[in-house]
N, C-alpha and C positions, 0 to 999 in steps of 0.2 A: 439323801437322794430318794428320791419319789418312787415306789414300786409299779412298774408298767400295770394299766388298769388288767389286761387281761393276762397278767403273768401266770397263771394259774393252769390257763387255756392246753401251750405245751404240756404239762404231765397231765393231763383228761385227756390228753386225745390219745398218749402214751395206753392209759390205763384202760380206755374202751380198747384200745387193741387187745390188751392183755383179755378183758371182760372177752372178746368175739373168739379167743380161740377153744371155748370147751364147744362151741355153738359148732366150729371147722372142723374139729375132732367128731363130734356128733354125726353132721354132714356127711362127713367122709366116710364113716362105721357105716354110716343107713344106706350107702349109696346116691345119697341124694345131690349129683354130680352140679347139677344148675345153681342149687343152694350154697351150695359149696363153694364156686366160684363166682356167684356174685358176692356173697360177703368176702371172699378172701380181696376181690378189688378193692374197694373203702380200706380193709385191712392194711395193704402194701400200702396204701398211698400214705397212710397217716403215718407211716414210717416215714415217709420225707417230710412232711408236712409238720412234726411234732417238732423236729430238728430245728430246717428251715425256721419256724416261727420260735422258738427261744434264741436260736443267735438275732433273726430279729427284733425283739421285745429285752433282747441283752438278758434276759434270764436263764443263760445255762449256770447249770448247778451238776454237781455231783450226784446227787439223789438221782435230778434228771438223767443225767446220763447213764447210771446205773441201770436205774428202772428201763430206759431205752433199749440198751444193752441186751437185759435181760426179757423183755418184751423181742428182739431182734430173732434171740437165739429159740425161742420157743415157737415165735412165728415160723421162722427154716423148719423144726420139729418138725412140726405139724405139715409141713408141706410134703416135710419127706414122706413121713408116712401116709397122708394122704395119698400119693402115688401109688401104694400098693393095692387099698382096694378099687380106689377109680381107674387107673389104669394097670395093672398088674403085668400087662407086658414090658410093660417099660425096665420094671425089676429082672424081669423072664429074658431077656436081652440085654440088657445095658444096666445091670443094676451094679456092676463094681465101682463105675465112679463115683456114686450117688453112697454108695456105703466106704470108698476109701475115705472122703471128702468127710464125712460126717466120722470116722474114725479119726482121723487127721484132728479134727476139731473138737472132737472130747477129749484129746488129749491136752491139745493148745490149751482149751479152760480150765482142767486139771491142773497144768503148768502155771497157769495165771493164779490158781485157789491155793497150789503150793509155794509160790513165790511171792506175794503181797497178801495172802489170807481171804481172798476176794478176788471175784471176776476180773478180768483188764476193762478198763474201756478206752482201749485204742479202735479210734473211728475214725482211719486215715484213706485214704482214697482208694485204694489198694483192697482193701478188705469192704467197703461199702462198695464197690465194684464185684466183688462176689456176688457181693447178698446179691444184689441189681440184678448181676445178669443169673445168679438162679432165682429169682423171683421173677424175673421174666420170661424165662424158659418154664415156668412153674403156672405164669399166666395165660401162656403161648397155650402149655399142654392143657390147662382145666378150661382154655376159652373156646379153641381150635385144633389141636392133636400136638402128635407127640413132633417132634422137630431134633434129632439124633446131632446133629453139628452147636446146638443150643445147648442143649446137657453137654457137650463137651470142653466146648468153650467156657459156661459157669465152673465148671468143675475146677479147669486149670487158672482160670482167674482164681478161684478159692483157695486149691491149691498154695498158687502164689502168696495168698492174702497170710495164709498160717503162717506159709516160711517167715515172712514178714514179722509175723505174733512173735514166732518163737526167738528171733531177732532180738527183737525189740524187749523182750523181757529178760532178755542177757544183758542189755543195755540200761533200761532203765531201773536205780534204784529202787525208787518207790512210787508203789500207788500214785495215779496220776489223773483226773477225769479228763476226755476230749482229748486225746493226743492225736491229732488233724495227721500232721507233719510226716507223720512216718519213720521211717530209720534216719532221714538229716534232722528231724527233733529231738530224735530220741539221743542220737548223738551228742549236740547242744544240751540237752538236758543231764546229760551223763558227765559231759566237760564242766559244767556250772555245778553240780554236786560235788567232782573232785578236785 
């Protein structure tokens, strides 16, 4: 079978994400609020775009999804903390879901590096729902202000998304790239291994 001519395209677009966040980090230390959020746009979007275009072009792979993965979880990083010196009331007010959420979630990929030696990469609707909607509560606040029902909303969508993790990694034996499906896959995948 013939390698799609631009299979290559998804992990570059992966890896310039990764390349833009010392750039967002920078941004956000200088205060440089407009810089800041026009690169994080390009940034978010290629998170769908990198996905989108390898199930496209039929080239998802594990590396991809890894590197995704981890490209995902450093972009959030960076968002988080950009919140403190561009908006610093939002921490001053409302920072415990913002820091449950992200406790919640060091733990989940603790849980993940403890149980398979490696990150998860379950990217099932559920947890890309998280990201979503705090990277859109994240684009809302660096485009136009802060929005209090946005941050709460991402947070319990997130919320949800861990429960889910930690679900799913009771269930699934091993390492698995792309697990879509959620808890009725992981189920199925658990009945086919015993």
């Amino acid at each position: 079978m013939d390698t799609p001519r631009f299979a290559w395209l998804p992990n570059t677009i992966t890896v310039l994400r990764l390349l833009s966040l010392p750039f967002l980090v920078v941004f956000a230390w200088k205060g440089m609020h407009n810089a800041f959020a026009w690169l994080l746009l390009p940034a978010l979007a290629s998170d769908v775009i990198d996905g989108w275009l390898a199930r496209r072009l039929g080239v998802e792979s594990s590396i991809g999804a890894t590197l995704d993965s981890v490209a995902d979880i450093l972009l959030v990083l960076v968002m988080v903390f950009a919140i403190w010196p561009l908006h610093p009331y939002v921490y001053q007010q409302h920072g415990w879901p913002i820091i449950s959420v992200v406790l919640i979630w060091i733990v989940a990929h603790g849980a993940s590096l403890l149980r398979y030696g490696k990150l998860a990469s379950f990217h099932t609707h559920l947890i890309r729902a998280g990201i979503f909607a705090f990277s859109l509560f994240a684009l809302v606040l660096f485009l136009y202000g802060f929005v209090p029902w946005m941050l709460y909303t991402a947070a319990a969508i997130c919320a949800l998304g861990a429960v889910e993790h930690f679900i799913m990694l009771m269930l699934v034996p091993e390492w698995s790239p792309n697990l879509h499906g959620g808890i009725p896959e992981a189920l199925k995948r658990r009945r086919q291994a015993g």
